[in-house]
N, C-alpha and C positions, 0 to 999 in steps of 0.2 A: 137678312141676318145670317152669320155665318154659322156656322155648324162646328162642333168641336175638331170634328176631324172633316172638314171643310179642304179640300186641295185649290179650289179657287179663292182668291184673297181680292180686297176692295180694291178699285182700281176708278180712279177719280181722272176724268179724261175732259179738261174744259174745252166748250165747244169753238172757242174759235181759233185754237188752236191744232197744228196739225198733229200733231202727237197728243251721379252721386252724389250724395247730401250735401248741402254748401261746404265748400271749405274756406278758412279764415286765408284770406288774401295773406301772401308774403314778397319783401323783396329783398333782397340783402342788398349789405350798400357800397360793394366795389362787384367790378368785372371778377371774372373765373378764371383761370389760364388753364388750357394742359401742362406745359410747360412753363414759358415763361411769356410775358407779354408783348411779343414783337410779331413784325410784318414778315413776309414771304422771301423766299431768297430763289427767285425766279432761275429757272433753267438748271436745277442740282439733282440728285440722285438721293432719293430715300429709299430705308430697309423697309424692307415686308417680309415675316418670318412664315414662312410656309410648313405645313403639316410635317415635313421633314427633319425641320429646324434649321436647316441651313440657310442663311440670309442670302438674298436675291436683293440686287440692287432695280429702282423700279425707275427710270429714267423720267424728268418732266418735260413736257412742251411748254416755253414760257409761251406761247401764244395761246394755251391754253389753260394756264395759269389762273388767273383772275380775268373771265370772262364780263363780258358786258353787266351793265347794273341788272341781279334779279328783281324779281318779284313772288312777294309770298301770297300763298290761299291760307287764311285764318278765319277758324270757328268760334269766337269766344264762348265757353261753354256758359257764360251765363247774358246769352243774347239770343235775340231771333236772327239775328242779321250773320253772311257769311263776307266775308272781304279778302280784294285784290290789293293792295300794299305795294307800293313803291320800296328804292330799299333805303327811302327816307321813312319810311313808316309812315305813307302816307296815303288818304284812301282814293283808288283808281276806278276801283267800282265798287258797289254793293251789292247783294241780294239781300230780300228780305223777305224771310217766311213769319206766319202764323206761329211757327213751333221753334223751341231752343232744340240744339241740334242732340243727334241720338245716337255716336258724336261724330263719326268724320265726313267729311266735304271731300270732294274731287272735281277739281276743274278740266273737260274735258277737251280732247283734242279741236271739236269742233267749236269752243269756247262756251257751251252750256257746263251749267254746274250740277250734280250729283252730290245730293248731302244725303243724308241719316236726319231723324225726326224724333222727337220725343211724345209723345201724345198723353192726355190728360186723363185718360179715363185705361188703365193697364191695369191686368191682375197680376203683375207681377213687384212685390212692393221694393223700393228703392230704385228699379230699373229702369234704365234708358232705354230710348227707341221707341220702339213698334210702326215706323214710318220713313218709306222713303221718298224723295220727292227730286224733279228735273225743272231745271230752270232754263230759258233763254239767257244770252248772255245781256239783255236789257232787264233780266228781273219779272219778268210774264212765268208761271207756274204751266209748264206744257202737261205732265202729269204727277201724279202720285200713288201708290200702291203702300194701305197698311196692311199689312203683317201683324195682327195679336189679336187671338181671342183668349177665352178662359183655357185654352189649353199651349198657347205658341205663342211666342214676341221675338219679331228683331231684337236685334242690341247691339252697340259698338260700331260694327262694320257694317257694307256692304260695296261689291264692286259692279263696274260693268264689263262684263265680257263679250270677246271680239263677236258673237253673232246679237249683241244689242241687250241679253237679258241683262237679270242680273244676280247678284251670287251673294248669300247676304248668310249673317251669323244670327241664330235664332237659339232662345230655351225652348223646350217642349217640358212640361210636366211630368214624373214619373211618381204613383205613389210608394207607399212604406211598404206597401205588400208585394209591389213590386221591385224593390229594392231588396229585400229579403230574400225573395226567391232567386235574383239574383245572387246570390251571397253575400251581400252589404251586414257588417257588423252592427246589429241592434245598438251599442253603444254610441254608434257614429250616426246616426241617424237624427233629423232636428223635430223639436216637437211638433211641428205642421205637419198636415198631413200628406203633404208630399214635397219631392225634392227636384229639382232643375239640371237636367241633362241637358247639353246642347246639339244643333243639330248644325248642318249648312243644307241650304235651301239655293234653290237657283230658280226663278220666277221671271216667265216674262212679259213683261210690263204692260205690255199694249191689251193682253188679255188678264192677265191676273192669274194664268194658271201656272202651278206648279211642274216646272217639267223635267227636277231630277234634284234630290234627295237623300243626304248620307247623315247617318245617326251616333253619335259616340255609343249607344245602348245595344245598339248590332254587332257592338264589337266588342263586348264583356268575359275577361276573362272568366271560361266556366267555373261553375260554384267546385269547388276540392280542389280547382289545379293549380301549381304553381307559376305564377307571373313570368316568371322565368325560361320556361317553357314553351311563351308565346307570346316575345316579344313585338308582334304583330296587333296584339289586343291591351284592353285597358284593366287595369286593378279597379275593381269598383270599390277598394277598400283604401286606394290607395289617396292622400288629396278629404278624405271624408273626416270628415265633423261635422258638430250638430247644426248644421246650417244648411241652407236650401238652397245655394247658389253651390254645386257642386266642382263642374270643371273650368268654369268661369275664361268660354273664347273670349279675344280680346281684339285679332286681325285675321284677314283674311285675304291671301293674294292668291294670286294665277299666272303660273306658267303657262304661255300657250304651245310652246315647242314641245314640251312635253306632255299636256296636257292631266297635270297635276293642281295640285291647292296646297300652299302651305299654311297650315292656322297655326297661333301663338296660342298657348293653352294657359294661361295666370296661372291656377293653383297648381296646378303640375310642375310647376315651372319648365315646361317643357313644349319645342315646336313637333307640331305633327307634318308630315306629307301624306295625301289620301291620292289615289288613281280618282282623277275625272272623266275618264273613256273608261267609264261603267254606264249601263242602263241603272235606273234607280232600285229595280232587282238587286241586278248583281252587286250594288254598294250597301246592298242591306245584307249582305253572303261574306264567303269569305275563297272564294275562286271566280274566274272570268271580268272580264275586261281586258281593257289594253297590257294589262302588263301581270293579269293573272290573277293577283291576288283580291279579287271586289272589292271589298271595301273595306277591309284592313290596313293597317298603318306601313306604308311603304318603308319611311325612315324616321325616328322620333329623336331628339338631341335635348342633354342641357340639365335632366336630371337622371341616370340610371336608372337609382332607386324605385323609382316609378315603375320599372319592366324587370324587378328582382336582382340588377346587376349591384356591383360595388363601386364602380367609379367614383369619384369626386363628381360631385355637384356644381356646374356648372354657370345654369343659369336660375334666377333669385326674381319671380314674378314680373318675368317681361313682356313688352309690347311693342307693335308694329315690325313683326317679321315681314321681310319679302327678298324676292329676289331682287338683284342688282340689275336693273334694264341693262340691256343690247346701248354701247356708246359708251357708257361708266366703267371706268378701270375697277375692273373685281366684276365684271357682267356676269353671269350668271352664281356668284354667291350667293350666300342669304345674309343679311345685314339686318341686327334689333337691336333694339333699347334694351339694357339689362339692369331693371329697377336697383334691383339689392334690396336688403331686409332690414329693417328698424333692429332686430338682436344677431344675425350672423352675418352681415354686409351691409352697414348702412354708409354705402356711396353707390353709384352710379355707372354703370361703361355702354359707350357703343361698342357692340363685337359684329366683325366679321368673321365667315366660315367659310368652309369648302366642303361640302355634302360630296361623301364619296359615292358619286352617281356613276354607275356602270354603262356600258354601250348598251345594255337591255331596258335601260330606264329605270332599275329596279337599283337598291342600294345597298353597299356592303357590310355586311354585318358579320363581325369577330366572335370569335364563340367564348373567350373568355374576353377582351375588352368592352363587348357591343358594339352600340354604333358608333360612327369616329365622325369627325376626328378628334383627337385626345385634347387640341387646344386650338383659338382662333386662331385666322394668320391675320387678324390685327384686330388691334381694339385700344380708346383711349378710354383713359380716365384721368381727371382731373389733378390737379399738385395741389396742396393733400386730395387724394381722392374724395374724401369726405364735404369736400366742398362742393365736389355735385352730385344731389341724392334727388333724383326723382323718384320719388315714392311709391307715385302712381298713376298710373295713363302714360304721355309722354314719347315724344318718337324719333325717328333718326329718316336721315334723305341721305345717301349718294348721290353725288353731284358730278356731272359731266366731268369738272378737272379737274376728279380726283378727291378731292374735300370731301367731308362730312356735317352735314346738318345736322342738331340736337337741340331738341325744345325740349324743356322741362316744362310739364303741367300748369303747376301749380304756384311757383312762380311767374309765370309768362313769358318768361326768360329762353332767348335760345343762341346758339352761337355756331358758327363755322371753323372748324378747325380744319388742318393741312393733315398731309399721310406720315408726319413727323411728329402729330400732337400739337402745335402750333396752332397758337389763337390768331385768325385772319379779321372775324370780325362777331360781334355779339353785340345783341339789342336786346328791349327790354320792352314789350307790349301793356300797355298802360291807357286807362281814358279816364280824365279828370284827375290825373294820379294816383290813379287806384290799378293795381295790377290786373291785365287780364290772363283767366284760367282759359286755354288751351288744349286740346286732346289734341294737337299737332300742327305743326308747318310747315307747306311745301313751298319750297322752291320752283321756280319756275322762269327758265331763262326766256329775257325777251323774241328771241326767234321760234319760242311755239308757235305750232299752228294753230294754238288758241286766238292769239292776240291777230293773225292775218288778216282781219276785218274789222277789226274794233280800234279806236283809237284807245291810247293809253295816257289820259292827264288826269293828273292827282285834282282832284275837288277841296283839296284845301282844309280836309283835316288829317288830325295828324294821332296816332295810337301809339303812343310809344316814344322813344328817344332809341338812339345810337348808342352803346357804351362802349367799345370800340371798334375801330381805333376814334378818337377824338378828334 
C-alpha cells in the first residue's frame, strides 16, 4: 500500500512479457472553412507575418504538398479502446484497455502505444487519470504504472522521454493552511479542505521510482511582494477561486535539444517553460541547473496579467502546447490550440509563436513589455470565427507540409487547413451516428517507423465520414 508521500508508485509488469463529466454530443450540419472552401494550389508562395511584421514570402514544395494518405491515433474519450484510422476513417488497428483514457494516447516510434488511464477508485472528484499504460502494437498490455493516492494523481498528459521514462502531469494536494501561509486570499479559497497545485513528475517505468520532480508551489511568489517583481514565479492569488482545481495543467512536452518542458497552464491561460537539467533539488530552488535558474519559469506567454504586466491577453484557456518537431516548417516554434471564452472570445485559433530563445538557452525578457513576442507569426481562425469554438480540451499537429491539424473535442470534428487558412480536408468522427469526444488527433504519415513491421489494412469498420472535400 502506498504511502502519502510514497516516491515509488505501483508499477504492474505482466510476466510474460518483456517489459470530465459527460458532455451532450454535438454536430453541426455543414463543413467549416477558414477561408473559403477550395483545394490547394500546389507549388505558390504564402505570407507568414513574423515578429517584426514585415511579410516573408514562405515558398512550397509541391511534392511536398499533399503527401501520401495519413493516418490518425484517436482516444475516444468515452471508450476503452484507442485506434489507428485510415484517412477513410477506417479502423487499421485497435487497442483495448480496461480503462477509458486519462486522456491522451501516443503511438510510438517502435509502434507500441502510450496512453493515459482513467482509474476508478481517485480522491480526486471529477478527475481524470491516475494511470498510465504501454501496449504492444498487437494489443498485449507490457506494463502499467499508477500514479494516485490520497495525496497525488496523474491527469491529462503524460510523455516518454528519449532515456525511456516517463514525464507525466500530476495534482498534489495543498491544504487551506497552507495556502494562507502562503498568501492565498481567504476569499479565493474553496470550501474543502484543501486545494490542487500541480506538479510534473518524471517516473521510470520498469521500477516505479520517482527520479525527478518540479512543483508549481516551489515557485510561489512570496507573501507581500509584488508579481511584478518576479516574473520568474507564480501569483498564488492570481487564477484563484473558490475551487480546488487551481492551475489546472492540461500538456506537457519536451525539448531534448534544449532540455526544457513546456506545460500549457488552463486557468492561467498561460504556457510555462521549466529547466529539466535540474536535479529535483535544484527544481524545488530557484538557482542551479543547466541554465541557472532551478526551477523557476524560464519563459511564460499568453496572459501578462498573471506576472503583474499590462499587455493584452493573449491566450483564452488553451491546450496542447509543444514545440514544432525537427522536418515541420516552423521546427522549433511552439504551436497550441487557443480555446477562447464563452464571454470574452467565444471562437477558436491555432497560434503559432516564436519564443525569444537566446544562444544561453534562457529567454528575453523586456522590462516594460515582458516576454515576447507581442503577436503570433501565424495562426487561423475560422470565417466567421465563431464557427469554430472549441471549448474545451482540443488540439493542433504540425504537419510535415506544412498544414495544420485541428480537432475540436467535443464535436469530434477536425480538419487540415494550408499556411494560407485554406481548408484541404475535414472529417467528422462518428460510431453508430453518434459523435465521437476526442481529447485529440494525431496525424501520422505512412512512412513512420511505427508502421515498418506491421501491415496496415482497415478491418472494415468505419468511425466517422469525410466532409471534405466530397
Amino acid at each position: 500500500m502506498l504511502t502519502a508521500h510514497s516516491t515509488r508508485f505501483r508499477v504492474v509488469l505482466l510476466p510474460l512479457l518483456a517489459i470530465v463529466a459527460a458532455i451532450a454530443h454535438a454536430l453541426a450540419a455543414a463543413p467549416q472553412s477558414g477561408r473559403e472552401l477550395r483545394g490547394p494550389v500546389t507549388g505558390t508562395a504564402v505570407l507568414r507575418i513574423p515578429p517584426d511584421g514585415r511579410p516573408r514570402a514562405v515558398p512550397r514544395d509541391p511534392d511536398r504538398w499533399h503527401p501520401s494518405s495519413p493516418y490518425f491515433l484517436v482516444a475516444p474519450i468515452d471508450s476503452e479502446s484507442t485506434y489507428l484510422l485510415d484517412d477513410q476513417l477506417r479502423v487499421v488497428n485497435e487497442w483495448r484497455s480496461d480503462y477509458g483514457p486519462g486522456l491522451s494516447a501516443y503511438l510510438l516510434d517502435d509502434g507500441r502505444l502510450l496512453r493515459t488511464a482513467t482509474i476508478a477508485t481517485r480522491n480526486f472528484p471529477g478527475g481524470n487519470g491516475g494511470r498510465i499504460e504501454l501496449f504492444t502494437w498487437h494489443g498485449a498490455l507490457e506494463w502499467s504504472v499508477e500514479y494516485a493516492t490520497d495525496r497525488v494523481q496523474q491527469h491529462h498528459d503524460a510523455i516518454v522521454l528519449p532515456n525511456g521514462h516517463v514525464l507525466l502531469v500530476a495534482w498534489e494536494t495543498r491544504t487551506v493552511a497552507e495556502a494562507l501561509d502562503a498568501g492565498r486570499r481567504p476569499e479565493t479559497l474553496p470550501p474543502d479542505p484543501e486545494i490542487w497545485s500541480d506538479t510534473i513528475v518524471e517516473i521510470d517505468p520498469q521500477t516505479g521510482e520517482t527520479t525527478w520532480t518540479w512543483r508549481v508551489w516551489d515557485h510561489l511568489v512570496p507573501k507581500g511582494n509584488r508579481p511584478a517583481d518576479h516574473p520568474g514565479l507564480i501569483d498564488p492569488n492570481f487564477a484563484a477561486v473558490p475551487n480546488a482545481d487551481w492551475t489546472h495543467v492540461n500538456s506537457v512536452a519536451y525539448n531534448a535539444e534544449l532540455d526544457q518542458v513546456l506545460i500549457s497552464v488552463r486557468n492561467h491561460s498561460e504556457i510555462w517553460i521549466i529547466d529539466h537539467g535540474t536535479s529535483s533539488e535544484e527544481a524545488a530552488g530557484h538557482a542551479g541547473g543547466r541554465r541557472g535558474r532551478g526551477g523557476d519559469l524560464l519563459y511564460r506567454w499568453g496572459n501578462p496579467a498573471a506576472y503583474g504586466d499590462t499587455g493584452p491577453q493573449q491566450l483564452f484557456g488553451q491546450h496542447n502546447a509543444q514545440w514544432i518537431p525537427a522536418g515541420s516548417p516552423g521546427a522549433g516554434h511552439i504551436l497550441l490550440f487557443n480555446n477562447g471564452d464563452f464571454s470574452a472570445r467565444p471562437w477558436s485559433t491555432a497560434v503559432e509563436i516564436v519564443p525569444p530563445l537566446r544562444e544561453d538557452g534562457l529567454y528575453a525578457l523586456n522590462s516594460r513589455a515582458g516576454f515576447g513576442p507581442s503577436r503570433p507569426v501565424w495562426q487561423y481562425a475560422a470565417d466567421p470565427p465563431e464557427s469554430l469554438f472549441g471549448w474545451y480540451a482540443s488540439g493542433v499537429q504540425r504537419l510535415a507540409n506544412g498544414d495544420t491539424l485541428i480537432a475540436v473535442t467535443h464535436t469530434g470534428r477536425f480538419r487540415e487547413v494550408n499556411d494560407a487558412g485554406e481548408l484541404i480536408a475535414e472529417y467528422q468522427l462518428a460510431s453508430n451516428g453518434t459523435p465521437l469526444r476526442v481529447f485529440r488527433v494525431t496525424s501520422i504519415p505512412p512512412t513512420s517507423p511505427a508502421f515498418a513491421t506491421h501491415p496496415l489494412v482497415a478491418n472494415g469498420a468505419t468511425l466517422g465520414q469525410i466532409l471534405y472535400p466530397k
